[in-house]
N, C-alpha and C positions, 0 to 999 in steps of 0.2 A: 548478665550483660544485656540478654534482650530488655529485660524489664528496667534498666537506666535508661537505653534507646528509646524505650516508650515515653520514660517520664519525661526526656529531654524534646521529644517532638510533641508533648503536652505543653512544655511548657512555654515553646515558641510557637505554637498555637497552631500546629498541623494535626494535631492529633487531640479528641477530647475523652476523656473517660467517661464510661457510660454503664456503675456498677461495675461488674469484671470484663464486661467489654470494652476496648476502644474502637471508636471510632473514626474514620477522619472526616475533618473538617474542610471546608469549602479555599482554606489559604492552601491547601499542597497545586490548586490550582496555577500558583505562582510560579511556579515551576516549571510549565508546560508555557505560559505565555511568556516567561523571561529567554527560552529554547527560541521559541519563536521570531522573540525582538532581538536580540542578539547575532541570529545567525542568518538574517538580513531573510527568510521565507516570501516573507508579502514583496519585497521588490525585484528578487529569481525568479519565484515561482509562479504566484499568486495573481500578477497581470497575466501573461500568457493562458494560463486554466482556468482567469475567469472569461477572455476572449470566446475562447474553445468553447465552454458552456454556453455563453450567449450567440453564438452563431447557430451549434446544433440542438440546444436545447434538451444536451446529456447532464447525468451526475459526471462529472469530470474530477482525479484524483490522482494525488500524488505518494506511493510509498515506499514504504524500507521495509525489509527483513527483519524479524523480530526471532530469533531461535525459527519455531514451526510456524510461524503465523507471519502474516504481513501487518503493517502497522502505518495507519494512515498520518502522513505528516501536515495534510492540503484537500482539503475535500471543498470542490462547490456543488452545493446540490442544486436539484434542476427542480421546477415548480410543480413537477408529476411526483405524487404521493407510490413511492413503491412499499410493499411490504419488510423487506431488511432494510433497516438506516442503516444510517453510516454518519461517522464526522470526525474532525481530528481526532488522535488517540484510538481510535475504533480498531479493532483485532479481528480478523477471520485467521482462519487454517489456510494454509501458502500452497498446499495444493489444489484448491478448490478455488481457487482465484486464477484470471489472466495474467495479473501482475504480480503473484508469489510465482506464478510457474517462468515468467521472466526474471524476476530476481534468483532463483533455482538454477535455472538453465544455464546461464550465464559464469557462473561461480563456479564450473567444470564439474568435472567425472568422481574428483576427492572428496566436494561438498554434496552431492547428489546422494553417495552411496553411505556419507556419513546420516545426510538425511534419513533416508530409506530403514538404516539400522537402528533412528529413534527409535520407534514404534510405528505400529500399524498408520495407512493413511487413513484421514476423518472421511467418514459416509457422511454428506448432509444433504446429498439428492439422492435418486438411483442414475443419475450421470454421473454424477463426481468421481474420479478414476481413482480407485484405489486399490486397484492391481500393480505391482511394483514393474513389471515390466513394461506396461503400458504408459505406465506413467514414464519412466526412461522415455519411449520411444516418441511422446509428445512434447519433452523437452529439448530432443534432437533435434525434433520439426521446431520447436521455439526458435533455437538459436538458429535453425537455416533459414526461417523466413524472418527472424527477429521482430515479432511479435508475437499475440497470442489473442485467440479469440476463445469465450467460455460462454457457452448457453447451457442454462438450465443445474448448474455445476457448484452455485453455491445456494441459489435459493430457485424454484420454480417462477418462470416468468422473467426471469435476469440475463440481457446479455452485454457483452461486456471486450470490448479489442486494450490492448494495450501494448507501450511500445515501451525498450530500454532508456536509460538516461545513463550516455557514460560522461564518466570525467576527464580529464587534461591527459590521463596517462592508458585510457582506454577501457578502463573497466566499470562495470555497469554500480552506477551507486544506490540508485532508485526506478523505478519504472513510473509510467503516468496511465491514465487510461481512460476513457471513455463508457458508461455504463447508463444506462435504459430499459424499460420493460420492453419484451418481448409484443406487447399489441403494439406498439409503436410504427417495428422497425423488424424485419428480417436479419437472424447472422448473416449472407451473403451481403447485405445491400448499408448495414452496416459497417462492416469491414472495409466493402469497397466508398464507402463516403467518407468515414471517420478516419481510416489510417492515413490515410495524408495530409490530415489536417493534424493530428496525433505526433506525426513527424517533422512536421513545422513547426509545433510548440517543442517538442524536447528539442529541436535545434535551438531554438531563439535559448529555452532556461541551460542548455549546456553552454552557450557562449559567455551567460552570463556566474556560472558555476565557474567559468578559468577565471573573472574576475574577482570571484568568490570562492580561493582554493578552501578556505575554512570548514567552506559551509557543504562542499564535496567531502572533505574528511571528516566530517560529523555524520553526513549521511548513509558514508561506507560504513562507519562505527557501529550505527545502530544494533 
């Protein structure tokens, strides 16, 4: 069965044979930009977080929850060269991020400890909290202050605030966030400049998400 799925995405040209390897090819790309055009992105999201970026002169991003990881739907990057890229489709581990431990938090006490029971948390600093009850008790503070700030947590030199995106019936479907090198900007003084502009944009893209229930329930989906 798998080896018919292969020849069938040979044959419509997503997939090329390479020997006994396959590979793919450059068309499954279609797929990620038809997601995009269809589910109206660039006119929700895409004005608002490229504002934000050109006022503070962050990486500015939008994502969803992927299983353990976050999953970028919207990324503008900012003209400072960091060491971890990023850009659509891009994957970190959701605990080592601002905006996986908002999409965590939010999803209550059932999805937290279903979490927890995957497996171990990723180490990719010696900040990154990968003590299970510490980690609990920073996604408490998520949802009391409903945002979340990360230094140092997924790559050194990284920090990073981000706020919830809920939809029409209240529940969070994405987060957005704000991210800069560390020579930049202080955490304190980025929190306090960036979350309220951070807050102005998920308001404008959630008013624009009731216009666009679709594109709210594709986002919760992820």
């Amino acid at each position: 069965v798998a080896r018919r799925c292969l020849n069938t995405l040979v044959a419509l040209g997503y997939i090329r044979q390479d020997g006994r390897r396959f590979l793919l090819t450059p068309e499954v790309l279609a797929f990620g930009s038809a997601y995009l055009n269809s589910m109206n992105i660039e006119t929700v999201a895409v004005p608002p977080l490229q504002a934000l970026s050109a006022q503070t002169g962050d990486s500015v991003s939008l994502a969803v929850r992927s299983g353990r990881e976050i999953l970028y739907v919207v990324h503008i990057p900012s003209n400072r060269r960091i060491r971890l890229g990023a850009g659509v489709g891009t994957r970190f581990p959701l605990n080592a991020t601002s905006m996986g431990k908002i999409l965590l938090g939010f999803q209550g006490d059932a999805a937290i400890e279903a979490y927890l029971a995957g497996g171990p948390l990723a180490r990719l600093t010696e900040r990154t909290i990968t003590d299970p009850d510490s980690f609990r008790t920073r996604l408490r503070s998520v949802v009391e202050r409903r945002y979340d700030s990360a230094l140092d947590e997924l790559d050194y030199g990284i920090v990073s605030v981000a706020v919830p995106l809920f939809d029409a019936a209240g529940q969070v479907v994405a987060a957005i966030n704000c991210s800069t090198s560390t020579t930049r900007i202080s955490q304190d003084e980025l929190v306090r400049t960036r979350l309220p502009l951070l807050q102005e944009a998920a308001g404008a893209i959630e008013s624009e998400l009731r216009r666009f229930p679709k594109l709210a329930r594709s986002l919760a989906g992820a």
